[in-house]
C-alpha positions in Angstrom: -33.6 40.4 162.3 -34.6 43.6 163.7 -37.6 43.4 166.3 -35.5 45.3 168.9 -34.7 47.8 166.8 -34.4 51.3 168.5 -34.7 49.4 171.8 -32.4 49.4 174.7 -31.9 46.4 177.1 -30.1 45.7 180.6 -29.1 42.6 181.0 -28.0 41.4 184.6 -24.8 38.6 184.7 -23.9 39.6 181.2 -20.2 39.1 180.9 -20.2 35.2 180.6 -22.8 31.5 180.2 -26.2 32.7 179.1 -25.8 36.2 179.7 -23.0 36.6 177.1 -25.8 34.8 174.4 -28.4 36.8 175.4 -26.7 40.2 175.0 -25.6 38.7 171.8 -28.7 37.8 170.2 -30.9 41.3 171.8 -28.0 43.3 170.5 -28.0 41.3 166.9 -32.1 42.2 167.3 -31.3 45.6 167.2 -30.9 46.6 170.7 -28.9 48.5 172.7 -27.4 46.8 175.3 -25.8 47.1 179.0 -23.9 44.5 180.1 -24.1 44.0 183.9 -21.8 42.2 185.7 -19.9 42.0 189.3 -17.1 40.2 187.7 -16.2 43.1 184.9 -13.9 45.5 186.2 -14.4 48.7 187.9 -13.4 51.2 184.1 -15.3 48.8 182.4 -16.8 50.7 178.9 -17.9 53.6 180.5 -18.6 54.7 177.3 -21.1 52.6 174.8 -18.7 50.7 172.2 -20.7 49.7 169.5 -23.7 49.4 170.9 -23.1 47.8 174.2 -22.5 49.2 177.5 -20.8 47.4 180.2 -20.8 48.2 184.2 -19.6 46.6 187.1 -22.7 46.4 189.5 -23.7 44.4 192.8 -27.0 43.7 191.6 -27.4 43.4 195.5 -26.9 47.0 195.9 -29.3 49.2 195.3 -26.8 52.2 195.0 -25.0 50.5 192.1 -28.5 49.2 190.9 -29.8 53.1 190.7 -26.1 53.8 188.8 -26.6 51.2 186.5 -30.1 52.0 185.5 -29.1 56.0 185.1 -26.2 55.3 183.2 -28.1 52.9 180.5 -30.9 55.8 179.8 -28.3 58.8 179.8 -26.6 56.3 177.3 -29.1 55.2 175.6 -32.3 57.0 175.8 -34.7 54.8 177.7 -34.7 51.7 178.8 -37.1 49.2 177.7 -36.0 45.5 178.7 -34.5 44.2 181.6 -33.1 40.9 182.4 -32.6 39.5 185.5 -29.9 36.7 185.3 -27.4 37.3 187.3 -27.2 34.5 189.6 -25.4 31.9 191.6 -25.3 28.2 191.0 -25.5 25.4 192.6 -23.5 22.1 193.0 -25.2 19.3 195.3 -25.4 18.9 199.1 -27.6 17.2 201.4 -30.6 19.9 202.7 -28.6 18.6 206.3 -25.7 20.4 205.0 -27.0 23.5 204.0 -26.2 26.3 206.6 -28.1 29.6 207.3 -25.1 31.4 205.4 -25.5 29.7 202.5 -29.0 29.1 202.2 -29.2 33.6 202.6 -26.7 33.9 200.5 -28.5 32.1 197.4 -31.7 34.0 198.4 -29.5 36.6 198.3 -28.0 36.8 194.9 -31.0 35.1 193.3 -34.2 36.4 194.8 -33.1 40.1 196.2 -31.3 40.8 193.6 -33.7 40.3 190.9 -36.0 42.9 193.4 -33.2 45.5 193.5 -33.2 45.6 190.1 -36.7 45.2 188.9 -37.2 48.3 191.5 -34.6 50.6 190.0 -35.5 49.8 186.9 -39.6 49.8 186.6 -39.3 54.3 186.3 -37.7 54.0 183.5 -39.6 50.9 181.8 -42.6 52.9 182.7 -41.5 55.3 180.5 -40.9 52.9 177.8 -43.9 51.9 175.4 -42.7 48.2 175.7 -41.8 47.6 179.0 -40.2 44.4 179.6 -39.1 42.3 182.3 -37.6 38.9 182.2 -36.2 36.7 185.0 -34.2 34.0 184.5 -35.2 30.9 186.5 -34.8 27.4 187.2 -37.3 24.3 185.9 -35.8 22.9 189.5 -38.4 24.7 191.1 -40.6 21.9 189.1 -38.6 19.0 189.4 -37.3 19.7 193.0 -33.8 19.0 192.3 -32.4 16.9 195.3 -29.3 18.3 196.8 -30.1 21.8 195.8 -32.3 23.2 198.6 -31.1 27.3 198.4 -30.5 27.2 194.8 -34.6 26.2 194.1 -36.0 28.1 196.9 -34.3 31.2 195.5 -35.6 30.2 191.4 -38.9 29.5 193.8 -38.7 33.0 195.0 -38.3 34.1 191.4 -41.8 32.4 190.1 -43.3 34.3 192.2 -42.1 38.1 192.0 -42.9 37.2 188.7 -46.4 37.1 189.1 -46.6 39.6 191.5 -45.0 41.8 189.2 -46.8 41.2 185.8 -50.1 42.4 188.0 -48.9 45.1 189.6 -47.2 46.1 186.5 -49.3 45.3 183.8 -51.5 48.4 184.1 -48.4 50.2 183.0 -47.9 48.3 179.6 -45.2 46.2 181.0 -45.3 42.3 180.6 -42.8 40.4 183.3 -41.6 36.8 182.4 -39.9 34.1 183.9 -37.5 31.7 181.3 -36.1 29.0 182.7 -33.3 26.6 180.5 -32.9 23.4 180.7 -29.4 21.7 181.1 -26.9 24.1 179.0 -23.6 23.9 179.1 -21.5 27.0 180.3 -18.5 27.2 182.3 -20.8 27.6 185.2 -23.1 24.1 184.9 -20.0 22.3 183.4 -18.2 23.3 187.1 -20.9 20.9 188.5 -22.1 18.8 185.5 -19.7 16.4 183.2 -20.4 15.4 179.7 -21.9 11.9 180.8 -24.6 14.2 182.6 -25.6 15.9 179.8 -25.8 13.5 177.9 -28.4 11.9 179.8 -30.3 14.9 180.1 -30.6 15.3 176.6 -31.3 11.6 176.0 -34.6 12.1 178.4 -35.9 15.0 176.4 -38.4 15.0 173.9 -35.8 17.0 171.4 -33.0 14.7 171.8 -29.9 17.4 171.9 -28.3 19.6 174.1 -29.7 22.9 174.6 -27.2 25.9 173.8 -27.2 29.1 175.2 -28.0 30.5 171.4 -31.3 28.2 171.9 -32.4 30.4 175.5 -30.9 33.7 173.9 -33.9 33.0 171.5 -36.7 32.9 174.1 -35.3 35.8 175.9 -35.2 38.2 172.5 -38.9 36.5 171.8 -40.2 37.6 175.3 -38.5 40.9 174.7 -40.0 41.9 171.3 -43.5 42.9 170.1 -44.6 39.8 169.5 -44.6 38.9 173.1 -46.6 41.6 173.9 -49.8 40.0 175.4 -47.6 37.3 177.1 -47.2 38.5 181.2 -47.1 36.1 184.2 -45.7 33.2 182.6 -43.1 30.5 183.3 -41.5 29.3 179.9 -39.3 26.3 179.5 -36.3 26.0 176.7 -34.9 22.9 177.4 -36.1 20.3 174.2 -39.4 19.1 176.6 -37.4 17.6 179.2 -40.0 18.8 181.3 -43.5 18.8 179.8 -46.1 20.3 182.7 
């Protein structure tokens, strides 16, 4: 496959869980990649190697933001896709328990972050033909996950930049989306989620198996290409119809 062909993509939270999949599958699309992540290390690929570039950035900075943007057009070109998915996650706690600190710290990460980047980024989508934004979320904002109060405000927060975006955006060609995954297993969820618990999340859905990160890549590279193209504003769920709204 080749939709992304001549296109170049950011992708936030790269180095590892979904990210890792999704630069996968947009660079095996034909992309051009950057790999963001806080957790690579400072001299990481400073140089693209084939076809990916990797940079250690605080999406929560808007310095390193700015950096990371320049760097992926000098590179590449352009830029024409970004992801939003770096992120923390969340194991459970009573709402009782959650304190100020963490509760900002979520919003943090999640919510400002995904700003900081969509801002840094949105000149150089302009640019772009086929501007693309896409935030990862969290069906929790749906099911209101009990015991997760800052991890689904801050997914809440991300609905709706996403719809503030897609109109203010739109009448520059760009389309902003939010996909949200259902219960895949990554060294992140499986820190807070056994095998028994996936199980029975996959038992509940109307697609009775696991989701795998490949599965989410798949939306992501669909929301990014051409065909997507008239598709802004949305909220779209991979996770088998474990959630059917």
């Amino acid at each position: 496959m080749s939709r992304l062909e001549g296109r170049s993509a950011l992708v936030t939270g790269g180095a590892g869980g979904l990210g890792t999949a999704i630069v996968e599958r947009l660079r095996g699309e034909g992309a051009h990649v950057a790999v963001l992540d806080i957790g690579l290390p400072p001299d990481a690929s400073p140089e693209p190697q084939a076809g990916i570039l990797r940079w250690r950035t605080d999406v929560t900075n808007e310095d390193e933001a700015a950096a990371a943007v320049e760097a992926t057009v000098r590179n590449f070109g352009g830029l024409d896709i970004l992801v939003n998915n770096a992120g923390l996650l969340s194991g459970r706690a009573p709402f009782a328990e959650t304190d100020q600190e963490t509760f900002l710290r979520f919003l943090t990460v999640n919510a400002v972050g995904y700003h900081v980047m969509a801002r840094a980024a949105v000149p150089a989508l302009t640019d772009s033909s086929h501007g693309r934004v896409i935030n990862v979320a969290s069906r929790t904002f749906f099911t209101g996950s009990p015991g997760q109060m800052a991890y689904v405000a801050s997914k809440g927060a991300v609905l709706g930049m996403t719809r503030v975006l897609a109109r203010e955006l739109g009448p520059q060609g760009i389309t902003v989306n939010a996909a949200m995954p259902g219960m895949v297993p990554t060294p992140g969820t499986r820190a807070h989620s056994d095998d028994e618990a996936f199980a029975r999340m996959a038992a509940q859905q109307a697609i009775p198996r696991q989701v795998q990160p490949a599965d989410f890549a798949g939306l992501v590279a669909f929301l990014a290409s051409d065909d997507a193209a008239m598709i802004t504003g949305q909220a779209i769920l991979c996770d088998g119809g474990g959630y059917l709204h």
